[in-house]
C-alpha positions in Angstrom: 0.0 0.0 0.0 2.8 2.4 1.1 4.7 1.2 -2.2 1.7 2.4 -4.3 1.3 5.7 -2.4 4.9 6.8 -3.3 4.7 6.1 -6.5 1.4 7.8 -7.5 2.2 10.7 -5.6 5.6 11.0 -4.7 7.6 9.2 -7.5 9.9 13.2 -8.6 11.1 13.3 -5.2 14.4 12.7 -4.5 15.3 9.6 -3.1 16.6 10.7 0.1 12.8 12.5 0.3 11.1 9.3 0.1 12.9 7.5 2.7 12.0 10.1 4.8 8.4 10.4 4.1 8.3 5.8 4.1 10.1 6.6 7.5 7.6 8.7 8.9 4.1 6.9 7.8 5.7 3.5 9.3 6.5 5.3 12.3 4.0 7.7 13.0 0.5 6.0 13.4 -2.2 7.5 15.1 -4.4 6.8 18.1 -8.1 7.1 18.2 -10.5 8.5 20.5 -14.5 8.6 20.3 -15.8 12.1 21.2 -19.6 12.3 21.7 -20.1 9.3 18.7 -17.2 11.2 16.5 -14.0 8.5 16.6 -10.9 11.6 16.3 -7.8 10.2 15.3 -4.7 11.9 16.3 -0.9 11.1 16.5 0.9 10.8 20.1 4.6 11.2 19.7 8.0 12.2 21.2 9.0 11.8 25.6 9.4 15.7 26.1 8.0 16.9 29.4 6.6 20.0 27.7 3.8 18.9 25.1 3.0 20.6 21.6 -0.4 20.3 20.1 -0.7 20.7 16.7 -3.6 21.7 14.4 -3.4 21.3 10.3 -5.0 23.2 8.0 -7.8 23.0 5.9 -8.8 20.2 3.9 -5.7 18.7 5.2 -4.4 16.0 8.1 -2.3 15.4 10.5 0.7 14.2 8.6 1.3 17.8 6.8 3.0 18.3 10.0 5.0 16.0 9.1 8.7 17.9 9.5 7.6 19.6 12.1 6.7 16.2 14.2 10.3 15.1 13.3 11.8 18.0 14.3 10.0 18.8 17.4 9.4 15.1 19.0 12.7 15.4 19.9 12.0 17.4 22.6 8.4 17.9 23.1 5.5 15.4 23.2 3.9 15.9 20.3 -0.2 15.7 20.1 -1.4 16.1 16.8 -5.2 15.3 15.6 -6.7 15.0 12.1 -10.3 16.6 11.4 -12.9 13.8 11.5 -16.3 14.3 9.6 -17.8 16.0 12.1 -22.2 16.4 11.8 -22.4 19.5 13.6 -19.1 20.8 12.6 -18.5 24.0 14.9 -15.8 25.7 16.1 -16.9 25.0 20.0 -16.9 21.0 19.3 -13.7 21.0 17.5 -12.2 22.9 20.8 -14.3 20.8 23.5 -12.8 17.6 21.3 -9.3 18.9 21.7 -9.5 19.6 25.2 -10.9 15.6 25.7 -8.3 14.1 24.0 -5.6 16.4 26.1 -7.4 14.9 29.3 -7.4 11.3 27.8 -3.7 11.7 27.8 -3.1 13.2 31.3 -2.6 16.3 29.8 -2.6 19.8 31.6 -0.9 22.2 29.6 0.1 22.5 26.3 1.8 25.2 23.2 -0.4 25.2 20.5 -0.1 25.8 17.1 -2.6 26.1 14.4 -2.0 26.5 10.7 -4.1 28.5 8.3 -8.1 26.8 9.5 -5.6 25.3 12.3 -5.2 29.2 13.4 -8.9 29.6 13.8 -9.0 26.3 15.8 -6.4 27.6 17.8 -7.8 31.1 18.8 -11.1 29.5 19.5 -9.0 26.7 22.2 -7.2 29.4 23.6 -10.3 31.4 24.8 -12.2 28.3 25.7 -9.1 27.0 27.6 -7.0 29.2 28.2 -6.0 27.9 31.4 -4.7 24.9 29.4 -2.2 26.9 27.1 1.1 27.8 27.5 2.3 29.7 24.4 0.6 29.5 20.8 1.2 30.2 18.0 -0.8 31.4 14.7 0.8 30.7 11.5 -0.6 32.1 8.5 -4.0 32.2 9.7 -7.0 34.4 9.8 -9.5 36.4 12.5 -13.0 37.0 12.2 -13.8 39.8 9.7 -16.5 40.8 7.2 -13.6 40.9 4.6 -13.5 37.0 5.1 -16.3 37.2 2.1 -15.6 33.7 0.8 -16.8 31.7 3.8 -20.2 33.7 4.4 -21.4 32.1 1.3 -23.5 28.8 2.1 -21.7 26.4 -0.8 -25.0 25.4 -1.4 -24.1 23.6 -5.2 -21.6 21.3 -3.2 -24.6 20.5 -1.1 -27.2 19.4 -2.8 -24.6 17.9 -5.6 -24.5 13.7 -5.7 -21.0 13.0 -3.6 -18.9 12.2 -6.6 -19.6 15.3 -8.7 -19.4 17.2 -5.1 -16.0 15.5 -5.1 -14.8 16.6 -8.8 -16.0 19.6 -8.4 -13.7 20.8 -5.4 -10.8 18.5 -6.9 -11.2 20.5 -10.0 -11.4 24.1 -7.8 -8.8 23.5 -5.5 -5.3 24.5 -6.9 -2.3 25.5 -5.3 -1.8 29.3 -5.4 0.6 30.8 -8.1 2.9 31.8 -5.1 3.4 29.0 -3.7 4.8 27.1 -6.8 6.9 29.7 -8.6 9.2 30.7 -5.8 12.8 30.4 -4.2 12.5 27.6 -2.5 12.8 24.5 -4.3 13.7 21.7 -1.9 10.2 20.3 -1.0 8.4 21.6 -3.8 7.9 18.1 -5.9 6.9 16.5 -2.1 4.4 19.2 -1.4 2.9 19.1 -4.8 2.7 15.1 -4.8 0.3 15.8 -1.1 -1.9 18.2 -2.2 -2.7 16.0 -4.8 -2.9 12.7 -2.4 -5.0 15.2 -0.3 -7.3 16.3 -2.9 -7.9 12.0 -4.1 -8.6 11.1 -0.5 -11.8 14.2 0.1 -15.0 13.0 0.4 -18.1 15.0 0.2 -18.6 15.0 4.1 -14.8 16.3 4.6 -15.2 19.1 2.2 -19.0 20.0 4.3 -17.2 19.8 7.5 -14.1 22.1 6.8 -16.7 24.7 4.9 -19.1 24.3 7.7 -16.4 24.8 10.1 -14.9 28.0 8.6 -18.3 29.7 8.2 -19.1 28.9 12.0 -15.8 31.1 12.7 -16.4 33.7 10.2 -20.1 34.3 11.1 -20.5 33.4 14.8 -17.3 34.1 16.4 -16.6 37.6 18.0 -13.4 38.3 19.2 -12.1 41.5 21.0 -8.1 42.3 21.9 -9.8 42.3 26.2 -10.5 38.2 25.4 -7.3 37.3 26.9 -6.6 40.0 29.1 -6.2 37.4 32.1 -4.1 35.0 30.3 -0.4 35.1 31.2 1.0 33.2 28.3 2.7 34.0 24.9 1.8 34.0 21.4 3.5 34.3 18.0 2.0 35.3 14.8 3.5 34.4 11.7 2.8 35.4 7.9 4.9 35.9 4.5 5.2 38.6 2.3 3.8 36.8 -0.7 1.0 35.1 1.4 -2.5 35.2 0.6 -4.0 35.4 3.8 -1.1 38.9 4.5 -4.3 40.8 4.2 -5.3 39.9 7.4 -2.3 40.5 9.3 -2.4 43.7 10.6 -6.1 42.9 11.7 -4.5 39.9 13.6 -1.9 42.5 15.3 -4.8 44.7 16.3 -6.6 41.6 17.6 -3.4 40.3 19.7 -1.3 43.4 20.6 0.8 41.8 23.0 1.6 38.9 20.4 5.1 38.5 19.1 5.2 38.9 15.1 7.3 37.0 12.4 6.8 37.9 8.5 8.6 35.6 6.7 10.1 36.9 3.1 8.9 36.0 -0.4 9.9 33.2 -2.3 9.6 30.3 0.5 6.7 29.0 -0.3 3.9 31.3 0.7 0.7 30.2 2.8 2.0 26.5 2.3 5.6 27.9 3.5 5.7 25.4 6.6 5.4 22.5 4.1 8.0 23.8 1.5 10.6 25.5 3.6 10.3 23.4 6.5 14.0 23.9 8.1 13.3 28.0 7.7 9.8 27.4 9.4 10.8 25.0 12.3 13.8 27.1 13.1 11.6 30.1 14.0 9.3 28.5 15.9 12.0 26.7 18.1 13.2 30.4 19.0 10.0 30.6 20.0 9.0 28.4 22.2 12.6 27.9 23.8 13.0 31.6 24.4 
């Protein structure tokens, strides 16, 4: 099965590439947890005292995290779910999930760190636990705004579609942006193309509902003023690029978090999928971070 994998999706990477991702899927599999009748599957890795949750982005799983596992579980336990189809996919059960997993595993405190949907997660989980959370970190991630335009639509035509055309559809929509494949950084570009393309075979109608659902919960029902986390005595980092597509939002997010620590990273390493393309450049900052 692995065998098949790499070579439908992975077979222009360099060799030394493919070890490392046949490494990681034999050695990374993931628990599984049922939460209110939802089974939430999520890896549990590294012995570090200190633990670092981590949430992917949209449409994706846990495994885009996949340098940033290797890199941290050296020193941190690492706890790192992927999205289930959820029926009543809202921001609140995504966060009451999160914090029932961390107590399945004995888990008091954490750092988190969302990615792009991962970052709405994220600020939602830090106001509804705040107590739990050390330091976070956003990474190329969004607020709530009325400029978020794109998820106050209802999707309605991937709705009422039959599955498979629902399917095509979004597989036929959903492209990488221009940014993130004509660029500098060259190193992981054949891997990251060969996922988004695994990620976009493996969708099903329900997945593409839930993420939707979930991004027009946040967008439409989630208010957030800078006096939320007024009482909370832990750190934060936000991250962004200059040739991101989501830099619109980032001085809303320093307006939003004014004590938050800022990183913009410059063009030509890989834009809004920068974490998966420049992984070293990525990783490296966030160590600073969380070992300052």
């Amino acid at each position: 099965m692995l065998d098949a994998r790499m070579r439908k999706f992975y077979s222009q990477i360099p060799d030394a590439q493919k070890r490392f991702v046949e490494d990681f899927s034999k050695s990374h599999s993931q628990k599984s947890l049922t939460v209110d009748e939802v089974t939430w599957n999520y890896a549990d890795s590294g012995k570090g005292k200190k633990v670092l949750l981590l949430l992917h982005g949209g449409y994706a799983s846990f495994d885009m995290w996949m340098h940033q596992i290797v890199e941290f579980e050296k020193d941190y336990r690492i706890i790192a779910p992927t999205c289930p189809v959820l029926p009543d996919a809202k921001m609140r059960v995504y966060s009451d999930a999160l914090y029932t997993i961390l107590k399945a595993e004995n888990i008091d405190n954490v750092n988190v760190m969302g990615y792009s949907e991962g970052g709405l997660i994220a600020q939602c989980f830090l106001r509804d636990y705040s107590a739990t959370v050390n330091k976070a970190i956003l990474a190329h991630t969004f607020y709530p705004s009325s400029n978020s335009t794109y998820y106050r639509h209802d999707f309605t035509l991937f709705r009422i579609l039959p599955a498979f055309l629902t399917e095509l559809a979004f597989k036929l929509l959903a492209q990488p942006d221009r940014e993130e494949l004509h660029h500098n950084a060259t190193e992981w570009l054949e891997w990251y193309k060969g996922y988004f393309r695994e990620l976009k075979t493996g969708l099903t109608k329900a997945m593409i509902i839930t993420h939707i659902d979930l991004m027009i919960d946040f967008v439409r029902n989630c208010k957030f003023h800078p006096d939320d986390l007024s009482d909370w005595k832990g750190r934060m980092l936000i991250t962004v690029a200059e040739d991101d597509i989501i830099l619109r939002y980032f001085d809303g997010l320093k307006k939003l978090y004014p004590n938050a620590e800022y990183h913009m990273f410059s063009k030509g390493l890989g834009a809004h999928s920068l974490a998966l393309i420049s992984p070293k450049i990525f990783s490296q900052r966030i160590r600073e971070f969380l070992e300052n």
